[in-house]
C-alpha positions in Angstrom: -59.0 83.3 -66.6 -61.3 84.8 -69.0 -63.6 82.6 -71.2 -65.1 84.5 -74.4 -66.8 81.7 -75.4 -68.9 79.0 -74.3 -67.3 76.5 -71.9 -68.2 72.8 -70.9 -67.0 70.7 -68.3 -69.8 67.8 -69.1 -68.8 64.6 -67.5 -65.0 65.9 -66.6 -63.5 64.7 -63.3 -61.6 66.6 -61.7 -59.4 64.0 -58.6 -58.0 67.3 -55.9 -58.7 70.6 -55.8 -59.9 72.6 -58.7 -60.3 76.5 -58.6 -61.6 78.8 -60.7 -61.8 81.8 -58.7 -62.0 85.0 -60.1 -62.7 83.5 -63.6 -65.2 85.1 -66.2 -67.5 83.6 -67.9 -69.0 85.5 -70.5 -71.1 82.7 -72.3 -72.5 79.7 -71.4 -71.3 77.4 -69.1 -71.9 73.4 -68.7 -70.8 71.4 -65.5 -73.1 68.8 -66.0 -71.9 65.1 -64.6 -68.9 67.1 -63.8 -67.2 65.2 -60.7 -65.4 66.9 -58.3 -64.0 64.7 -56.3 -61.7 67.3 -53.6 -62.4 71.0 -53.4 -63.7 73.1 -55.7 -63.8 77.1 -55.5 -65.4 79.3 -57.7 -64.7 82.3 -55.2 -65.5 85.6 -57.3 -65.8 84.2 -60.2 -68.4 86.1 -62.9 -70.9 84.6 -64.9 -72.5 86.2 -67.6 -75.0 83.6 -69.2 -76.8 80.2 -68.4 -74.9 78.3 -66.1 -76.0 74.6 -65.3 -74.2 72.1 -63.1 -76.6 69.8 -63.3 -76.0 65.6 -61.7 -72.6 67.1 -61.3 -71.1 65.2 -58.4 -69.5 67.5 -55.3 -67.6 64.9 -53.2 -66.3 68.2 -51.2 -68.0 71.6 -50.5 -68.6 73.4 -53.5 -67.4 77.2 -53.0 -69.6 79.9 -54.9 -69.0 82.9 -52.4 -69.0 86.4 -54.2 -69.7 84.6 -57.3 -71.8 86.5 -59.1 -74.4 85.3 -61.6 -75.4 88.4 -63.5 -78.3 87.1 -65.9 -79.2 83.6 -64.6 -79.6 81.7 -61.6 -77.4 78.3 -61.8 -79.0 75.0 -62.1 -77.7 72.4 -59.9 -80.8 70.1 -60.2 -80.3 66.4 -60.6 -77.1 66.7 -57.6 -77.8 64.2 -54.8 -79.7 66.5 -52.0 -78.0 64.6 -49.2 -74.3 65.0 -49.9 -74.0 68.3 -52.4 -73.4 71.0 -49.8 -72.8 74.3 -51.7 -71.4 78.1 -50.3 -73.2 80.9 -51.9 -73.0 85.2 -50.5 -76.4 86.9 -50.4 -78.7 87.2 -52.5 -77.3 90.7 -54.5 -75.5 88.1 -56.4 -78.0 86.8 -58.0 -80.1 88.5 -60.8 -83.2 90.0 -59.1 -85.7 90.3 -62.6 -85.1 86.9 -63.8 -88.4 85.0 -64.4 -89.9 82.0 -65.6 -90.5 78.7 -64.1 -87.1 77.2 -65.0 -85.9 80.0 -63.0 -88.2 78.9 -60.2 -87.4 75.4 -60.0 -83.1 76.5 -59.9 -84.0 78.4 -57.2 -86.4 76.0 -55.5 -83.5 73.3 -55.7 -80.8 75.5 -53.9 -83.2 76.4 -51.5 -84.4 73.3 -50.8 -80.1 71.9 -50.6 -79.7 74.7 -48.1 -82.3 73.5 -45.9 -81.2 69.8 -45.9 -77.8 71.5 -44.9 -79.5 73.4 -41.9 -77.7 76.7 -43.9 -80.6 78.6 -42.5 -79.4 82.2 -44.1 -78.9 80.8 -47.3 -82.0 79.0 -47.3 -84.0 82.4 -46.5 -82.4 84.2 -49.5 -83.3 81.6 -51.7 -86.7 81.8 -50.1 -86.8 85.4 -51.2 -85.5 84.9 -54.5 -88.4 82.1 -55.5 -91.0 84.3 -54.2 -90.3 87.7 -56.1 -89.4 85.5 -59.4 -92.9 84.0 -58.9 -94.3 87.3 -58.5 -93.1 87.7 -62.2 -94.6 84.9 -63.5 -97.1 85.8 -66.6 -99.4 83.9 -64.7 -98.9 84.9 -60.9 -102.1 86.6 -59.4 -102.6 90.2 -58.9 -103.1 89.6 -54.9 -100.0 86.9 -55.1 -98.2 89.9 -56.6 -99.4 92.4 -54.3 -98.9 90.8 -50.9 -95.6 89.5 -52.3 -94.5 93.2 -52.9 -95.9 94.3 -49.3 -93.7 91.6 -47.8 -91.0 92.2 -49.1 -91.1 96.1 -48.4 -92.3 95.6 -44.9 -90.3 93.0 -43.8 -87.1 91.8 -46.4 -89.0 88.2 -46.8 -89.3 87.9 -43.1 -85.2 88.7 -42.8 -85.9 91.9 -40.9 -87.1 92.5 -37.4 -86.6 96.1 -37.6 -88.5 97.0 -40.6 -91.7 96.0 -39.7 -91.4 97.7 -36.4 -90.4 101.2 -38.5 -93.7 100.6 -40.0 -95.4 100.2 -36.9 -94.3 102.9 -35.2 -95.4 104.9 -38.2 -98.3 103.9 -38.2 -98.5 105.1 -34.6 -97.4 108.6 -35.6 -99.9 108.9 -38.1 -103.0 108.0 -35.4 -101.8 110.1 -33.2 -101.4 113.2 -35.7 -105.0 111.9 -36.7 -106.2 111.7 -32.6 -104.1 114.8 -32.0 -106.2 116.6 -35.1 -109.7 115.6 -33.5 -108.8 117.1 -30.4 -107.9 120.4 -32.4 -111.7 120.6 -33.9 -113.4 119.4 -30.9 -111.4 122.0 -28.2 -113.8 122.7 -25.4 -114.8 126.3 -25.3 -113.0 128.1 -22.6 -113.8 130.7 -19.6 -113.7 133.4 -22.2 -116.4 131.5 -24.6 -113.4 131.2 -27.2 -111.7 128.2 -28.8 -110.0 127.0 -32.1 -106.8 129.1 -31.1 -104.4 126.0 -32.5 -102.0 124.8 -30.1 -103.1 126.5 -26.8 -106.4 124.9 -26.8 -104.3 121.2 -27.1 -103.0 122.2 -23.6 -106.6 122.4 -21.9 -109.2 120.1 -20.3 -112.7 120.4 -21.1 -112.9 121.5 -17.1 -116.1 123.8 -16.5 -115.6 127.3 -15.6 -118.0 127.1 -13.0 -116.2 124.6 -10.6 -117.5 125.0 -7.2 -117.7 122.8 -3.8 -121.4 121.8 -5.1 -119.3 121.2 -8.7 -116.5 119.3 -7.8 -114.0 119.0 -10.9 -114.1 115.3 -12.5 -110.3 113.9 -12.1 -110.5 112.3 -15.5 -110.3 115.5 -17.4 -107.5 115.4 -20.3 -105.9 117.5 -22.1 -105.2 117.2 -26.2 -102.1 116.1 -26.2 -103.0 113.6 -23.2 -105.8 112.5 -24.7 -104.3 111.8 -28.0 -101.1 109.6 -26.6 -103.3 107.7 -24.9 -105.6 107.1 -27.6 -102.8 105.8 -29.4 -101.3 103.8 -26.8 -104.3 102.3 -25.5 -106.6 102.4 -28.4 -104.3 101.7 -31.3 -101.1 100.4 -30.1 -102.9 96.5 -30.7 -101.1 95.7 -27.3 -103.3 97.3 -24.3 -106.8 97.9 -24.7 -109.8 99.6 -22.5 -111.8 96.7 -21.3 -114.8 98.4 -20.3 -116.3 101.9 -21.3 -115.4 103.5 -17.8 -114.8 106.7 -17.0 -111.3 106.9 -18.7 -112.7 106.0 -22.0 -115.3 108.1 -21.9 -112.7 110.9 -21.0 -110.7 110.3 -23.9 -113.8 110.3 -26.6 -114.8 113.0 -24.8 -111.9 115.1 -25.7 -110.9 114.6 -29.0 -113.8 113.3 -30.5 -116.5 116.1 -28.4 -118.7 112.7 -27.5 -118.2 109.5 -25.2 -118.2 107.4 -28.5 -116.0 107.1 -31.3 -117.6 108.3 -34.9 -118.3 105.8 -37.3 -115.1 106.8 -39.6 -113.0 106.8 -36.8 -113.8 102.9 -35.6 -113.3 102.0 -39.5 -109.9 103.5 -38.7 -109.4 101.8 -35.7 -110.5 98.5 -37.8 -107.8 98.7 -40.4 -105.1 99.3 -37.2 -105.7 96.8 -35.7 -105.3 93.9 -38.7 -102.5 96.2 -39.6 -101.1 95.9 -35.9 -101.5 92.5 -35.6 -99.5 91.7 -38.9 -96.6 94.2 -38.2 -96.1 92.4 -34.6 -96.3 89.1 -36.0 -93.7 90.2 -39.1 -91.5 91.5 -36.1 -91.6 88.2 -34.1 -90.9 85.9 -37.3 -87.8 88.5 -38.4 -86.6 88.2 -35.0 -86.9 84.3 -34.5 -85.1 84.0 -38.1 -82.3 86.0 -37.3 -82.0 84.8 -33.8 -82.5 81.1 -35.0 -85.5 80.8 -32.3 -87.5 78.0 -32.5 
């Protein structure tokens, strides 16, 4: 069925099943006060314009899956929270650069049905929905805005368990290209009183040429590349950390830095990974408890 026009339902009663599946709608639509008193299915239906099925009365589930609403978000506000149980897909069916805070509060509603209804999928793409359309609010904050956006790409709204860990193991890559760079500039001169030859001088140990039986060899010696993994592991990871400043620690700064202490830029660096760190984890665990329904 195709509707070229606007179309209202208000107050209509429908006694069994009503279905409108693949129907268009290409004006406005008005259920409001509508009772449905057996099934209703809008099941692929299209709608084009403002859709409102507001107080309407859903004695039955109301099917919406693979309808799509192409230019606004359907208001269902004033339907009793308690016994209006509605079927929606994900959110691609729903406009993504709506805004305004009519557009919040629909959103707010369904999300807030699909909680009562422990529809705990549903409930986390409204949950995204509300949050990027109050990012476009006129009056939305520039951090609101920007920690929205960083949420959203990091982790899908908390939805994704993988993404954030993508981003953490990045973030691992790029400290140890950064550790593995240090240990580049600071090689340790070898037997031949040369250095700086690139990748060969990643594969040795700042061991002394003169090693003797009076000179015994330290066993902490590293080389670049060992140094650098280790740095990241230990040192940046956010999981495992050197407790003391022993003799392994100093054997790492040692080797990529060419002291037993970290520059100043480089602990500002190691600052920043670990808040960064510490959110990706925590962005892991809540993707995975929300798709695993862990409580």
């Amino acid at each position: 069925v195709i509707f070229n026009k606007d179309a209202w339902f208000g107050s209509a009663c429908f006694q069994n099943l009503v279905t409108f599946e693949k129907a268009n709608f290409f004006k406005r639509v008005g259920f409001s006060k509508t009772h449905f008193n057996g099934a209703s299915s809008f099941f692929i239906s299209k709608f084009c314009d403002v859709v409102t099925f507001e107080n309407a009365i859903f004695e039955n589930v109301g099917h919406f899956e693979e309808a799509k609403f192409e230019t606004n978000t359907p208001s269902f506000r004033g339907c009793k929270i308690d016994s209006t149980r509605l079927e929606f897909s994900d959110d691609s069916y729903f406009p993504k650069s709506e805004k305004g805070e009519y557009t919040v509060k629909n959103i707010s509603f369904l999300k807030r049905l699909a909680d009562e209804h422990g529809q705990t999928d549903q409930a986390l793409n409204f949950n995204a929905m509300e949050l990027r359309a109050k990012a476009l609010l006129p009056n939305a904050g520039f951090w609101f805005r920007l920690f929205t956006s960083a949420y959203e790409r990091v982790s899908d709204f908390g939805r994704s368990f993988t993404k954030p860990l993508k981003w953490y193991g990045g973030m691992l890559l790029i400290i140890f290209l950064l550790a593995l760079g240090n240990a580049g500039v600071n090689s340790p001169i070898d037997c031949k009183n040369e250095n700086l030859r690139i990748l060969s001088d990643l594969w040795r140990d700042d061991t002394p040429c003169n090693t003797s039986k009076d000179k015994p060899d330290d066993k902490t010696r590293l080389n670049g590349y060992r140094a650098a993994a280790e740095y990241t592991i230990y040192r940046a990871a956010g999981i495992l950390d050197f407790s003391d400043n022993g003799k392994a620690t100093d054997a790492v700064s040692r080797r990529l830095f060419g002291q037993s202490f970290e520059p100043g830029w480089m602990r500002f660096v190691g600052l920043v990974k670990a808040i960064a760190s510490t959110a990706l984890l925590f962005l892991a665990a809540l993707g995975l408890r929300n798709k695993y329904r862990i409580k």
